[in-house]
Wavefront OBJ file of the C-alpha trace (Angstrom):
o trace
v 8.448 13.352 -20.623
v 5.686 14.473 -17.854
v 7.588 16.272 -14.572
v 7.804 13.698 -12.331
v 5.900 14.120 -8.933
v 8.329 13.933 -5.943
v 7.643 11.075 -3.783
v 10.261 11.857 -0.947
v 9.342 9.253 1.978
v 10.244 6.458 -0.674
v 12.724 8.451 -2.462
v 14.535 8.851 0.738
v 14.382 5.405 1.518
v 16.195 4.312 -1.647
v 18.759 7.052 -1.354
v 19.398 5.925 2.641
v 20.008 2.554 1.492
v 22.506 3.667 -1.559
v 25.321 1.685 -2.121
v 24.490 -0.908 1.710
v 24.892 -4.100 0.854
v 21.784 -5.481 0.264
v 18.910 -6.102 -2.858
v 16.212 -3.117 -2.334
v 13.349 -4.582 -3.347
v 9.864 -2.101 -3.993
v 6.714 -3.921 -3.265
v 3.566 -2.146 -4.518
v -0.116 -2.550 -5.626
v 0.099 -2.025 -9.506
v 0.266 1.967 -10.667
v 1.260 3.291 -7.669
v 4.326 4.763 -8.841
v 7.276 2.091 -8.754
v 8.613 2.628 -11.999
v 8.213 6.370 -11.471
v 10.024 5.569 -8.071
v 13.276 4.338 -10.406
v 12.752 7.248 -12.877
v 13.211 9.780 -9.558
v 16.339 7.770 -8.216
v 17.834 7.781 -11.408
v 17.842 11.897 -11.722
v 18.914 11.753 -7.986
v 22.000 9.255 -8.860
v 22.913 11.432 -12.061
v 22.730 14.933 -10.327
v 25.192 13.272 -7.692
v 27.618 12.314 -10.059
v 26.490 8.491 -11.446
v 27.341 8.310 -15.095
v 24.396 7.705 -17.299
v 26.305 4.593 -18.462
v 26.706 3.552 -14.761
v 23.098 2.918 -14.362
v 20.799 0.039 -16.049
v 17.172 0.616 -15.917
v 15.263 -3.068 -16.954
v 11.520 -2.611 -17.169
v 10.331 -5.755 -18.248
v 7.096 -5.088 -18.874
v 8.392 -3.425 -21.874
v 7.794 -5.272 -24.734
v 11.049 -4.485 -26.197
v 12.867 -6.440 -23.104
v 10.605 -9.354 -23.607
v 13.925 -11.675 -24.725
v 14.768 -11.026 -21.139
v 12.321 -12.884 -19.486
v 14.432 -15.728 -19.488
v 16.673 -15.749 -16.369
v 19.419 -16.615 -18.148
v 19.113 -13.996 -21.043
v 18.593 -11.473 -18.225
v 21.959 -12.478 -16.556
v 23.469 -12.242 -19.659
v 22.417 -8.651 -20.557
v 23.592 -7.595 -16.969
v 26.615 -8.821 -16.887
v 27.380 -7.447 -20.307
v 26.770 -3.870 -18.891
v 28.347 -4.371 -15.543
v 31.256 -1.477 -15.520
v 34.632 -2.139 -14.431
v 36.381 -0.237 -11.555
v 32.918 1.324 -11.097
v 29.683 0.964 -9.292
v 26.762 0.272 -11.348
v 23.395 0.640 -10.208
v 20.784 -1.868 -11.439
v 17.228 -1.648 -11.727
v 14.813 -3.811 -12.932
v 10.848 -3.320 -12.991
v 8.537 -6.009 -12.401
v 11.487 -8.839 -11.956
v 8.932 -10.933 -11.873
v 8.008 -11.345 -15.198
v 11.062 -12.937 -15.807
v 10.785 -16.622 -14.548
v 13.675 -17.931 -12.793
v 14.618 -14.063 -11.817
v 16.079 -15.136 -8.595
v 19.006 -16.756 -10.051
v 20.237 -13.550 -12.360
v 19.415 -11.439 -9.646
v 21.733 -13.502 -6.991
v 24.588 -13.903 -9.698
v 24.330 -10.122 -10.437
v 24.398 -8.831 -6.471
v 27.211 -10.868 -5.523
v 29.233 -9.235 -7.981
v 31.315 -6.616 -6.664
v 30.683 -3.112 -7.601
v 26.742 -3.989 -7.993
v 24.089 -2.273 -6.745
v 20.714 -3.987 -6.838
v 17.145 -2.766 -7.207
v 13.915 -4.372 -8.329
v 9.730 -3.679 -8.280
v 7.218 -6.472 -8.181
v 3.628 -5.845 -7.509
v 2.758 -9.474 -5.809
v 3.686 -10.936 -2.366
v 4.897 -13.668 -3.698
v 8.321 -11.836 -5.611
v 9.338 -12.357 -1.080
v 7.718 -15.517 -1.142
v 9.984 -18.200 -2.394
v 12.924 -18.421 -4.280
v 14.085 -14.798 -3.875
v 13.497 -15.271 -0.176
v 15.324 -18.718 0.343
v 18.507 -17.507 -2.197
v 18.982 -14.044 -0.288
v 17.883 -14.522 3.299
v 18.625 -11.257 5.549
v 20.346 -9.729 2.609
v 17.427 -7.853 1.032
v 15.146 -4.946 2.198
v 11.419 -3.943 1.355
v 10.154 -1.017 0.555
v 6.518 -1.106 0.604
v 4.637 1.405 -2.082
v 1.327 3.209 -1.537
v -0.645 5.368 -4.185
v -0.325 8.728 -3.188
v -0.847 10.304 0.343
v -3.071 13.137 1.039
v -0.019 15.390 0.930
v 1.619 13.754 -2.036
v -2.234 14.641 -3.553
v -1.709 18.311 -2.683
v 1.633 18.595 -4.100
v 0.765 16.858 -7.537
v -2.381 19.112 -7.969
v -0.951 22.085 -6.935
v 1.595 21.291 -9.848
v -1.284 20.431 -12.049
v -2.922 23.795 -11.296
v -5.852 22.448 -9.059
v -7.425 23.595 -6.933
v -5.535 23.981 -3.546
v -8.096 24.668 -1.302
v -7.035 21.768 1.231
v -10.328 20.874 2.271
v -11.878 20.395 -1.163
v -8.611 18.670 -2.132
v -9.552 16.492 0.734
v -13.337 15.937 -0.376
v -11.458 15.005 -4.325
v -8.999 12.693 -2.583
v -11.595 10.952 -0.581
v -13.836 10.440 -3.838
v -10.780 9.877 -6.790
v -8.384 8.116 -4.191
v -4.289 8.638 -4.620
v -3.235 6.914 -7.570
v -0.658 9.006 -9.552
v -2.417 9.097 -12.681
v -5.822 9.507 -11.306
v -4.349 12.581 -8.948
v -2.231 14.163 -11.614
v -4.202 14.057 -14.972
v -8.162 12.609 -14.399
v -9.087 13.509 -11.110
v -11.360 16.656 -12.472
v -12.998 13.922 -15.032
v -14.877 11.269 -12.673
v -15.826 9.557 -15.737
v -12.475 9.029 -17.153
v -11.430 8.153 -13.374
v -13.959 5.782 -13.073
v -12.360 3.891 -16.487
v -8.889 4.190 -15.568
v -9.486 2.576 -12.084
v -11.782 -0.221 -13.521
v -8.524 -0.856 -15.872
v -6.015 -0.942 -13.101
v -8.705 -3.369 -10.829
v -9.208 -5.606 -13.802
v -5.640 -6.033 -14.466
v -5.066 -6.455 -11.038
v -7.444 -9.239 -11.005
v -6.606 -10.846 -14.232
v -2.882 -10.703 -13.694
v -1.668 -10.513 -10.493
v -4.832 -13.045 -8.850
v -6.062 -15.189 -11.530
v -2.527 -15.729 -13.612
v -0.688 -15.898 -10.561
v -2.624 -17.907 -8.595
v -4.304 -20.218 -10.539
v -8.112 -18.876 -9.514
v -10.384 -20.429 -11.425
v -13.920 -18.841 -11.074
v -13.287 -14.958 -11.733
v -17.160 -13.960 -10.706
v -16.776 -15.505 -6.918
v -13.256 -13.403 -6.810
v -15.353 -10.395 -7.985
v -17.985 -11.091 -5.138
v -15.349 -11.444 -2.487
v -13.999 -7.992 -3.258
v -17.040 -6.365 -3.099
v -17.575 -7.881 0.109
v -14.516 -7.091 1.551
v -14.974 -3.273 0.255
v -17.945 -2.927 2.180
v -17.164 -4.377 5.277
v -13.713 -2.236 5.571
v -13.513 -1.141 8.941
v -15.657 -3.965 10.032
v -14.450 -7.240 11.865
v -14.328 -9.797 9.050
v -13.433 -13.491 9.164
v -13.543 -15.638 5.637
v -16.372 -18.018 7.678
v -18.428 -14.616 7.420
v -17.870 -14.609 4.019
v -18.258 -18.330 3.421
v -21.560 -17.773 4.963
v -22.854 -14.701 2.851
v -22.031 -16.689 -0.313
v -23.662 -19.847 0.134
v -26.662 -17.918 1.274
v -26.498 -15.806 -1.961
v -26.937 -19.101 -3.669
v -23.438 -19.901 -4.522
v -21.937 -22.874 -2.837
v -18.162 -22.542 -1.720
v -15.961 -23.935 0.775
v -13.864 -21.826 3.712
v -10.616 -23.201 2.128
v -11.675 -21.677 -1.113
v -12.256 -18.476 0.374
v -8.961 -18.516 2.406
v -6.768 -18.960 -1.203
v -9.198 -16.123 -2.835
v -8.624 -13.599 0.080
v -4.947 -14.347 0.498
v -4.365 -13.818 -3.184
v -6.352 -10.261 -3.223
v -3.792 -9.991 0.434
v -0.577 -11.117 -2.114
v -1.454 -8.445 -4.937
v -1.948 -5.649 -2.358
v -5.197 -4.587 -2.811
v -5.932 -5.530 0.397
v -4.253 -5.612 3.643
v -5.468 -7.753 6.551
v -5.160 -6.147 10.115
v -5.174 -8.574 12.794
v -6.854 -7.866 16.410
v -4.175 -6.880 19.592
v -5.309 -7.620 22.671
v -3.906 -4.715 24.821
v -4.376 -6.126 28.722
v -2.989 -9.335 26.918
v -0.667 -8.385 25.029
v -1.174 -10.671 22.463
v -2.254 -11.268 19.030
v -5.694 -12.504 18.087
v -6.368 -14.798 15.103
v -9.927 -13.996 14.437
v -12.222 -11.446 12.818
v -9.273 -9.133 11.978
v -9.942 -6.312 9.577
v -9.053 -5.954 6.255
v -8.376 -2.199 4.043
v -8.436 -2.015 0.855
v -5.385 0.106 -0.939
v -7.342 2.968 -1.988
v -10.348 4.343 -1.382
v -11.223 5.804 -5.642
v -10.873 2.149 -6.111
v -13.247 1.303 -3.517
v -15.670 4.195 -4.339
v -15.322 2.948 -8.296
v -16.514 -0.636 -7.367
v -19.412 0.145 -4.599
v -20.319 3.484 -5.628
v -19.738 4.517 -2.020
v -22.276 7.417 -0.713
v -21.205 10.375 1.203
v -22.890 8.251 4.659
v -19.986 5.940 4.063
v -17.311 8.346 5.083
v -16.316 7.766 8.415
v -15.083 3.895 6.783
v -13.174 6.115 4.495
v -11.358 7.976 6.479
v -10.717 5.093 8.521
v -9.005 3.256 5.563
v -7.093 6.686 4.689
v -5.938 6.583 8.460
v -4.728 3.262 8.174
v -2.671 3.744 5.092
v -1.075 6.929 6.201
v 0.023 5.106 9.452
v 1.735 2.563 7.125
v 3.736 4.885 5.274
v 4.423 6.266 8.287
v 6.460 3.715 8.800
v 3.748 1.774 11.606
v 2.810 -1.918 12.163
v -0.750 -1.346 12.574
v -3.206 -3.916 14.776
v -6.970 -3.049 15.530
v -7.094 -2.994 19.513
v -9.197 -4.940 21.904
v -9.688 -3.868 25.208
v -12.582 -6.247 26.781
v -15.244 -5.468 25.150
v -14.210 -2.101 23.614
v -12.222 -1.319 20.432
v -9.428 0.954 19.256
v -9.558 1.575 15.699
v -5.545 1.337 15.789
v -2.980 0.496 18.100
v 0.719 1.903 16.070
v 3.845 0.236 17.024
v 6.961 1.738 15.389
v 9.933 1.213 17.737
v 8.973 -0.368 20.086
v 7.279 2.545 21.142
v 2.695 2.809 20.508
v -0.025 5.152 19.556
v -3.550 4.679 20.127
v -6.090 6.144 17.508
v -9.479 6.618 17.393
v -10.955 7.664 13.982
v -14.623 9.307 13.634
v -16.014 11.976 11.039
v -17.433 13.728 13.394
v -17.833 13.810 17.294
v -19.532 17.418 18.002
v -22.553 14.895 19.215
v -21.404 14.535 22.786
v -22.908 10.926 22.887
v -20.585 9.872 19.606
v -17.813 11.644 21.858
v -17.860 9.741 24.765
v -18.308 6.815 22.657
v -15.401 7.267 20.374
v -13.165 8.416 23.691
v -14.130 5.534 25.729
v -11.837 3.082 24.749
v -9.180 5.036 24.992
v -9.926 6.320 28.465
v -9.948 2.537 29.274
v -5.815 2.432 28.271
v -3.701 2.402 31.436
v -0.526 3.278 29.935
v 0.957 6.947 28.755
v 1.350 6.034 25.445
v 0.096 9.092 23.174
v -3.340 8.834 22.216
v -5.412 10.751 19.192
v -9.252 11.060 18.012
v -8.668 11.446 14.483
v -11.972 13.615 12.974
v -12.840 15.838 10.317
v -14.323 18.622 12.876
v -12.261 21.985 12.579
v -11.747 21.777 16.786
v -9.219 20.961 18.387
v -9.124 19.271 22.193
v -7.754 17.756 24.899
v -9.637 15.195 26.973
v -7.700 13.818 29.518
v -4.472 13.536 27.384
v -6.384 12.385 24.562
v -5.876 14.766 21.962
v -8.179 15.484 19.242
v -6.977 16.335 16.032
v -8.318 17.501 12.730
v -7.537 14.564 10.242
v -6.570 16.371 7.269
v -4.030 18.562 9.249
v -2.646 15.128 10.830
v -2.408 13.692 7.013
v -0.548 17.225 6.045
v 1.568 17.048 9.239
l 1 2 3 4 5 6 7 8 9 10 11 12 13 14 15 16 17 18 19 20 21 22 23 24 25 26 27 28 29 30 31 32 33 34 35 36 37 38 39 40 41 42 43 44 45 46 47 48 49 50 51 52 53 54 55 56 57 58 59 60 61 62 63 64 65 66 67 68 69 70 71 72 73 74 75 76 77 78 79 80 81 82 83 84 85 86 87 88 89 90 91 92 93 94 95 96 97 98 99 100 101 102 103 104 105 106 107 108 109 110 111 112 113 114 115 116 117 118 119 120 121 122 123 124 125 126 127 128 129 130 131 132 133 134 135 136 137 138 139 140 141 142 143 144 145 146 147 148 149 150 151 152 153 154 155 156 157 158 159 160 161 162 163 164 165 166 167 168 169 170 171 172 173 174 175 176 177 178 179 180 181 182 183 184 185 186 187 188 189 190 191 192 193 194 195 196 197 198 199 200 201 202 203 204 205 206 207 208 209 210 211 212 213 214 215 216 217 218 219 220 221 222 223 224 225 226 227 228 229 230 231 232 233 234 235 236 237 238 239 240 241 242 243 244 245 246 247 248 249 250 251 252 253 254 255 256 257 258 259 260 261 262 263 264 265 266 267 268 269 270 271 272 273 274 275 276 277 278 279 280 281 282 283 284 285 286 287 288 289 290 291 292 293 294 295 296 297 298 299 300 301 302 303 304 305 306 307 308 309 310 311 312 313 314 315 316 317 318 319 320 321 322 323 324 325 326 327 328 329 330 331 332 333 334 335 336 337 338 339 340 341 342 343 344 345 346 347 348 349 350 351 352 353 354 355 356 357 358 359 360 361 362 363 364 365 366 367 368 369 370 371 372 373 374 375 376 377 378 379 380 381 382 383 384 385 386 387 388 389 390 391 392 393 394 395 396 397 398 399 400 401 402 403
């Protein structure tokens, strides 16, 4: 078996939730290290004294559990295992795949001496039954490929290089997921083909299966428009518009169903405008980021003039893990690339590769000058200065990511 890569903010997150009384449920784009998730919380639970035969591990994409994808088979195999007098810890990857999982998975938690965990890789595991049946008595952890320092850590296992700015340049091009960072990431050409696998099965089963799409080729379109407009306001009438003028005739509704279904399978995530002299929420031309940027580079063969939307999009998802609910801010007329809200408390961050042009300084800074309140505020670049500008601090982005 490979040494697994620590993944400690999610690691730690199981383990602080241990034994409460509720379902942890792991919500992730496909490949970005669930199951390997369970695999680390199981040597956790056995080097703190679980009993091998305390803990069932269910992956049901596993061929050999495919008699369990009947809810009622499932139940049966879990209660069969259940130990007396004893805590046992159950996990079970991609629940989903089993229909009717709900009910087994209800029947199993109220059980005393259970302890509940599952992995699904589509919205919609939180979207119905599993939602109705065990309302306020389930938590989500939400799953991201790798982070920049997660990168580091795997290649510096992997004996990579460790320089961190050309691990930065590899993350930015190859993007964070596990496999991609731990084993392929010097091969761009077996990269490339393992991404284009994990996008097509995305597409095939977590969109078109799921969802009931019907017309694969406009999904494909939609995804390369949405890849490069990240960082740009986007609303589906935009991309209603630059479909039927390709030649293709859709509807808006259409579009709405195809973007929340690439939304529900976590490729993308849709950040909605915050108006911050309102203080409000704004329903249109919201942004949208797409889980990682090797994914994106693999499907638009991104050049290096495209990297201050990368960054951008490797802001975004570090502010996530981080814990963040993330808006886009509007200020008048201005923009904030991110207004983070974690605790009631915010941060304001501007992101830019570069701003040693004064005029793409006072730009970038401008918005944030504009804020009233003392809530910390960052300019998030790849320059190797640091500053201060009137309490706005800039900050070298790959030493925030590492921070």
């Amino acid at each position: 078996m490979a040494k697994l890569i620590p993944r400690p903010h999610f690691l730690g997150n199981l383990i602080k939730f241990r034994d409460v009384d509720v379902i942890k449920v792991v919500t992730g784009v496909r490949r970005c290290g669930k199951s390997t998730l369970f695999d680390l919380y199981i040597e956790y639970l056995k080097a703190h004294g679980v009993d091998e035969s305390q803990i069932i591990h269910v992956n049901l994409e596993d061929v050999s559990m495919e008699h369990l994808h009947d809810y009622k088979a499932l139940h049966e195999f879990l209660l069969s295992k259940l130990q007396k007098g004893r805590m046992t810890y159950i996990l079970i990857d991609e629940a989903g795949r089993c229909a009717g999982f709900e009910k087994a998975v209800d029947s199993i938690y109220v059980k005393k001496g259970t302890d509940v965990y599952i992995t699904g890789s589509n919205a919609d595991l939180l979207s119905g039954e599993l939602a109705t049946l065990l309302s306020g008595r389930y938590v989500e952890i939400k799953m991201l490929p790798f982070s920049f320092a997660e990168f580091c850590a795997a290649s510096e296992n992997g004996g990579k290089a460790t320089d961190k700015n050309q691990a930065f340049m590899t993350y930015l091009n190859t993007g964070g997921f596990p496999v991609v960072a731990t084993q392929l990431g010097s091969d761009m050409e077996l990269s490339d083909q393992y991404l284009d696998g994990i996008y097509n099965t995305i597409i095939v089963k977590d969109v078109v299966a799921r969802k009931g799409v019907s017309d694969v080729g406009l999904l494909k379109n939609i995804v390369k428009y949405l890849c490069g407009n990240v960082g740009s306001p986007v609303s589906t009438a935009n991309i209603t518009s630059y479909i039927n003028n390709s030649g293709r005739k859709i509807t808006q509704k259409t579009v709405d169903k195809y973007v929340q279904a690439l939304t529900d399978s976590f490729l993308f995530y849709s950040v909605e405008r915050y108006n911050i002299k309102g203080k409000n929420l704004l329903k249109t031309l919201g942004k949208y980021y797409i889980v990682d940027t090797g994914l994106r580079n693999q499907l638009l063969s991104a050049s290096s003039a495209d990297v201050g939307h990368q960054i951008e999009n490797i802001a975004y998802l570090e502010l996530l893990r981080r814990g963040y609910r993330v808006n886009v801010g509007k200020l008048g007329e201005r923009e904030i690339d991110f207004v983070a809200t974690r605790q009631n408390a915010k941060e304001y961050y501007q992101v830019s590769a570069s701003v040693l042009d004064e005029a793409v300084r006072e730009r970038e800074l401008a918005p944030l000058l504009k804020v009233s309140d003392n809530y910390p505020k960052y300019l998030l670049t790849l320059d190797f200065i640091a500053g201060d500008y009137e309490g706005i601090k800039q900050v070298n982005l790959i030493d925030w990511l590492l921070a």
